[in-house]
C-alpha positions in Angstrom: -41.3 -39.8 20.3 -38.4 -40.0 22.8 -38.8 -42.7 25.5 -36.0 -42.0 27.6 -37.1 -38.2 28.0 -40.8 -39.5 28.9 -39.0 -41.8 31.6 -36.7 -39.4 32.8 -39.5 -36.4 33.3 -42.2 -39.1 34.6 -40.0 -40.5 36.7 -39.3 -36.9 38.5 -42.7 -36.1 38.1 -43.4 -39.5 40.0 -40.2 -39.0 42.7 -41.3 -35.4 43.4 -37.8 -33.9 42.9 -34.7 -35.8 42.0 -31.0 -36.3 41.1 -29.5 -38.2 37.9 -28.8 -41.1 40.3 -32.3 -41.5 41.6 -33.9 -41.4 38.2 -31.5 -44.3 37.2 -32.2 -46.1 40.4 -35.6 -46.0 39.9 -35.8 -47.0 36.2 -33.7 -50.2 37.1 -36.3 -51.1 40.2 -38.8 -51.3 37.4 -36.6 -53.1 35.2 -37.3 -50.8 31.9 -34.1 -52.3 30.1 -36.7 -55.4 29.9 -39.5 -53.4 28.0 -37.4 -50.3 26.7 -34.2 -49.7 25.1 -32.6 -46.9 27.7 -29.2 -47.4 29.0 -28.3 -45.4 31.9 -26.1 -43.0 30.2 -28.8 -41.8 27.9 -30.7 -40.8 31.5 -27.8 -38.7 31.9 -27.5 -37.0 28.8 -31.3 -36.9 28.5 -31.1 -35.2 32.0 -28.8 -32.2 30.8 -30.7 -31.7 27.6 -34.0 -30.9 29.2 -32.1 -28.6 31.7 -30.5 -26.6 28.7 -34.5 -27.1 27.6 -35.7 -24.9 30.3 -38.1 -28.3 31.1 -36.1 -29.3 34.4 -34.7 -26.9 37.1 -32.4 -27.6 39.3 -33.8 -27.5 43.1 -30.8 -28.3 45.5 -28.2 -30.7 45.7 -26.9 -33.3 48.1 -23.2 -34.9 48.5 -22.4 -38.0 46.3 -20.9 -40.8 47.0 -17.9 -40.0 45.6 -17.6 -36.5 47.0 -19.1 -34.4 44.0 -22.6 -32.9 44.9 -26.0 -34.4 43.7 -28.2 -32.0 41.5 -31.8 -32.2 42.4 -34.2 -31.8 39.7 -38.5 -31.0 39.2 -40.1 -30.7 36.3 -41.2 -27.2 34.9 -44.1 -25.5 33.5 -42.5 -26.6 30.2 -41.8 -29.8 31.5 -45.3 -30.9 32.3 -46.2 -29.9 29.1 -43.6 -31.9 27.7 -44.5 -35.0 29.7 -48.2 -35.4 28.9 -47.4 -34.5 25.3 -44.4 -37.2 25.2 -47.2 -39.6 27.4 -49.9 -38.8 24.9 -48.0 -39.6 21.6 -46.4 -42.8 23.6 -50.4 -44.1 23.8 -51.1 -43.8 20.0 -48.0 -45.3 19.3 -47.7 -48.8 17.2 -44.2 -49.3 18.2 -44.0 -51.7 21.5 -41.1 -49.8 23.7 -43.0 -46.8 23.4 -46.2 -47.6 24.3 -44.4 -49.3 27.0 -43.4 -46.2 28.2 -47.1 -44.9 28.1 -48.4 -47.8 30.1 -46.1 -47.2 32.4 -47.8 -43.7 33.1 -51.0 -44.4 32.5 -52.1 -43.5 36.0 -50.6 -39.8 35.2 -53.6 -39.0 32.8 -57.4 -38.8 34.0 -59.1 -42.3 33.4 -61.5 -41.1 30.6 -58.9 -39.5 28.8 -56.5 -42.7 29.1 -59.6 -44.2 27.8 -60.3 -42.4 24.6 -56.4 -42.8 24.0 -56.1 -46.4 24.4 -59.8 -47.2 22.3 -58.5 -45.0 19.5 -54.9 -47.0 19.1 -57.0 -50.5 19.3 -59.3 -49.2 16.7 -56.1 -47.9 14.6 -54.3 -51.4 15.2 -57.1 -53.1 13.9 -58.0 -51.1 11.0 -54.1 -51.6 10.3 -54.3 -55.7 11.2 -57.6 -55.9 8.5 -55.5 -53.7 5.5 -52.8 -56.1 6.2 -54.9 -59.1 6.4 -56.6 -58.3 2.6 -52.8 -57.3 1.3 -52.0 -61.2 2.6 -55.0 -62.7 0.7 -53.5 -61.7 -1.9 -49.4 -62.3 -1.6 -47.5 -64.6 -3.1 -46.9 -68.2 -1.2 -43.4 -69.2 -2.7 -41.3 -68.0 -0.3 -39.2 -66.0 -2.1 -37.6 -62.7 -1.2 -38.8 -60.8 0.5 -41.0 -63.4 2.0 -44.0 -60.8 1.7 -46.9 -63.6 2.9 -45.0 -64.6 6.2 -43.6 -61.2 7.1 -47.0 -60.1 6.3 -48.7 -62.7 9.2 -46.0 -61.8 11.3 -47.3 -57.8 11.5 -50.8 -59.5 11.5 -50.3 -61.7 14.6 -48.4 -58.7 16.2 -51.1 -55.9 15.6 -53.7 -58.6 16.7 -51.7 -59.3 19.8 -51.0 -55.2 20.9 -54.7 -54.8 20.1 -56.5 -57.6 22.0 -53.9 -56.4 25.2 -55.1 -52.9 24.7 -58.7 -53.5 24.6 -58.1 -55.2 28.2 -56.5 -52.1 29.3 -59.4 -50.1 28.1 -61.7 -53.0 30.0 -59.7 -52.8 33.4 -60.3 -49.0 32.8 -63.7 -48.8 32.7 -63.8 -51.6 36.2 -62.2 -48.8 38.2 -58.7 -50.4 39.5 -57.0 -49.6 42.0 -54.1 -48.7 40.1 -56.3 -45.8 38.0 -55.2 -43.2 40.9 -56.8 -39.9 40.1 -53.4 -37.8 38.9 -51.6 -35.5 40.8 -52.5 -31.9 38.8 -49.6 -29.7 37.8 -50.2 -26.9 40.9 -50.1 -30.0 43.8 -46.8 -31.3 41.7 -45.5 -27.8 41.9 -46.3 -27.2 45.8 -45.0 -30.3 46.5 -41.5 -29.9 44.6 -41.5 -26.3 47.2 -41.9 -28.2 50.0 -39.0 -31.0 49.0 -36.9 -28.3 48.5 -37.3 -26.2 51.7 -37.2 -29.0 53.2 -33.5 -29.8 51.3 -32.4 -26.4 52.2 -33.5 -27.1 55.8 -31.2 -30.2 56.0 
């Protein structure tokens, strides 16, 4: 599961069309070097790669800054598939940064299916937390290496922690927020990346 390509195609899913700079913009509006691990050069490279992929096209370009032109991107037929697949994976995923990433998204998916995601991973967290929980029963107390009873609470505590937050995701779900916007589907995405780009050509 790659984070930074799940960013960089949500966040050109999200903008409509968009150049390297814009993605990097964005991503440090939301402040994802506090919940992920991308660096703006990996935007970049990530960027080019899903170019060569045949998942981004270019769409226009605009001057730079520093003189050199701006490449515009949207997202493919190959490139929404890619997204909800890399959003999907990202909301069954145990490891923090990327589920970060899925959260971040979560508005991208239809509510039911965000649903049966999200109640599926707290189900899987705690299945994991209860294993975990009969393993420490049964560890040793001494304090020797490796320390299995401590670093055993410590995955515990953590499992128990993702799962309780999850299940209030699932909860704030189900109470119809706000922020659960029906998604754009992948024919209004792709209308709207014509219209951005006529509109580029225009200017």
């Amino acid at each position: 599961m790659s984070v930074v390509r799940l960013l960089v195609l949500g966040t050109i899913r999200h903008l409509g069309t968009a150049h390297g700079y814009a993605v990097r913009q964005q991503l440090e509006d939301w402040r994802v070097e506090t919940w992920t691990t991308v660096r703006s050069g990996s935007v970049y490279h990530a960027i080019g790669q899903l170019q060569k992929e045949g998942k981004l096209r270019a769409v226009g370009s605009e001057a730079g800054a520093r003189g050199a032109d701006r490449v515009a991107f949207s997202l493919t037929r190959n490139g929404e598939t890619e997204f909800f697949s890399l959003l999907e994976d990202a909301l069954g995923s145990f490891e923090l940064t990327h589920l970060s990433a899925g959260v971040a998204f979560l508005s991208q998916l239809p509510v039911e299916r965000s649903q049966a995601l999200l109640s599926e991973l707290r189900d899987k967290l705690r299945a994991n937390r209860d294993f975990l929980s009969r393993l420490a029963a049964e560890a040793p107390k001494d304090g020797a290496v490796p320390n299995t009873g401590d670093l055993l609470d410590l995955w515990i505590n953590y499992l128990d922690a993702i799962a309780n937050s999850v299940e209030r995701l699932v909860q704030t779900l189900s109470s119809g927020p706000a922020t659960a916007a029906e998604p754009r589907s992948q024919k209004e995405s792709q209308k709207a990346n014509q219209s951005s780009s006529r509109g580029r050509q225009k200017r």
